[in-house]
ZAFIVO-41593 format. One record per residue (C-alpha): residue number from 1; residue in one letter; y, x, z. Coordinates in nm, 2 decimals. Layout:
REM residues N
n:res:v:u:w
NUM:A:Y:X:Z
...
***
This chain:
REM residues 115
n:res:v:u:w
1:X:-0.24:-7.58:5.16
2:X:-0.34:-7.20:5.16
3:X:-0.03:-7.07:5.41
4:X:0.06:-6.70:5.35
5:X:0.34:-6.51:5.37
6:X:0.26:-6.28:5.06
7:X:0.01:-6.24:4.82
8:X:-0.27:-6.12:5.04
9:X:-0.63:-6.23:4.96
10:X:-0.75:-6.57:5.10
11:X:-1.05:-6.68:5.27
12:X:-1.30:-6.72:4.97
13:X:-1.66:-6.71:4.97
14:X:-1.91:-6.75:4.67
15:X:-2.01:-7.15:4.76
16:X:-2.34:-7.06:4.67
17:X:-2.43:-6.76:4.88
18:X:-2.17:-6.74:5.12
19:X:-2.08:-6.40:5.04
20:X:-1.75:-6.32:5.12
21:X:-1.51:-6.25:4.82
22:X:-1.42:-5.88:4.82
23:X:-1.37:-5.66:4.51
24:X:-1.72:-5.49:4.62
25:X:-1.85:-5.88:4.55
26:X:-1.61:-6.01:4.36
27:X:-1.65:-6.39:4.23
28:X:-1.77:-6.36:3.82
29:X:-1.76:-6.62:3.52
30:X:-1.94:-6.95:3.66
31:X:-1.92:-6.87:4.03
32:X:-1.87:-7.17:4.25
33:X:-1.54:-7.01:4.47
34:X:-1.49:-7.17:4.81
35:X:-1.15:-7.13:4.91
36:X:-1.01:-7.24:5.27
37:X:-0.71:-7.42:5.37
38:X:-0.52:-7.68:5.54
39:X:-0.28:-8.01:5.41
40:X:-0.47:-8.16:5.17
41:X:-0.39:-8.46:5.35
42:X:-0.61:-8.79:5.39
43:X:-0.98:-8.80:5.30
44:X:-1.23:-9.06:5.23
45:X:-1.59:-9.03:5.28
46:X:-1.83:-8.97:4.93
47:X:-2.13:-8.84:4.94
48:X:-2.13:-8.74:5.26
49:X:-1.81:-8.55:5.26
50:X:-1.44:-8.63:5.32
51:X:-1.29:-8.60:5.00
52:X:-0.94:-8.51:4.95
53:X:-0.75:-8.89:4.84
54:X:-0.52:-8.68:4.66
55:X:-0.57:-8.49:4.36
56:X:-0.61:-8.09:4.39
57:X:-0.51:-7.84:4.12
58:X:-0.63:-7.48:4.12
59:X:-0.48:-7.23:3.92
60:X:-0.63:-6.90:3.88
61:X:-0.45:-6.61:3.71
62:X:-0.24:-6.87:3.54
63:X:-0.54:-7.08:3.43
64:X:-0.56:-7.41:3.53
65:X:-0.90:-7.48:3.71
66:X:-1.00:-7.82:3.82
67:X:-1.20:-7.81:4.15
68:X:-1.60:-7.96:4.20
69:X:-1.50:-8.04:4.56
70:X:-1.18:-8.06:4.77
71:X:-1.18:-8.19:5.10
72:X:-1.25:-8.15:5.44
73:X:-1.44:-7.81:5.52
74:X:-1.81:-7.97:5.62
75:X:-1.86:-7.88:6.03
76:X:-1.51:-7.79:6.07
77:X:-1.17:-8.04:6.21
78:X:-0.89:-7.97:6.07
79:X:-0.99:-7.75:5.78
80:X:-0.99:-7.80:5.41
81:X:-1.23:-7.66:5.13
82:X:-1.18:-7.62:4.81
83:X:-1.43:-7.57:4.54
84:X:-1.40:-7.39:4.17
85:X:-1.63:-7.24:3.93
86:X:-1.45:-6.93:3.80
87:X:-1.39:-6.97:3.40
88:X:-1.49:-6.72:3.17
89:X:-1.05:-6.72:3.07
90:X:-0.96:-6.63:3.43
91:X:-0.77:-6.28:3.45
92:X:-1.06:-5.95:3.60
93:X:-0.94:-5.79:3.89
94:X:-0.94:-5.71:4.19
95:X:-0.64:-5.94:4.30
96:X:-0.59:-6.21:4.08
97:X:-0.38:-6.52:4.15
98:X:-0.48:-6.80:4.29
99:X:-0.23:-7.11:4.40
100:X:-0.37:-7.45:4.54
101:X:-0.15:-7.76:4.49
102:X:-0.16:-8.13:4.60
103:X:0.09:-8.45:4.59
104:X:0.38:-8.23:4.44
105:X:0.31:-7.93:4.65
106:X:0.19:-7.58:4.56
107:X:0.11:-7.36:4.82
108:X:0.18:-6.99:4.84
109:X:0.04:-6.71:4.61
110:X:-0.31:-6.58:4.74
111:X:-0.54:-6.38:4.57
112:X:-0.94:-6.35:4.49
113:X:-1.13:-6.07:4.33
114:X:-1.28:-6.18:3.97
115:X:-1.50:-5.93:3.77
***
């Protein structure tokens, strides 16, 4: 899961053009969000990726999202991905929410600009 120590922003990027999530390109309704982070536990292999076995649940702002991808970070050992498509009832701003959780656990507060 995302591991921070308080609610600083994470390591997102729009999925689509790899442009790092900032508020000066903030993710906006129907973005595909790649978030990074570790634990999602065992894979298996679909489509060419390592899915995540276990089920993933996103939360942004306090909406529940559910992810398009969650698994193993393509290129990368050891790193999970996470992808979301930002829904038009996620909170604007230039820190909102965003929690990860998997088998039971949630992961600590992070946060990702929305416009």
């Amino acid at each position: 899961m995302v591991r921070r120590r308080d609610c600083s922003s994470s390591a997102a990027i729009d999925a689509v053009t790899g442009a790092l999530n900032t508020a000066q390109s903030a993710a906006r309704t129907g973005t595909v969000v790649a978030v990074f982070a570790t634990g999602l536990g065992a894979t298996e292999r679909r489509e060419g990726l390592a899915w995540a076995t276990t089920p993933v649940v996103v939360e942004l702002g306090g909406v529940r999202v559910t992810p398009v991808y969650a698994g193993r970070a393509p290129g990368f050992a050891g790193l999970d991905q996470v992808n979301f498509v930002v829904p038009a009832e996620a909170p604007r701003g230039a820190a909102v929410r965003l929690r990860l959780g998997s088998g039971g656990r949630a992961s600590n507060e992070t946060t990702v600009a929305v416009e």
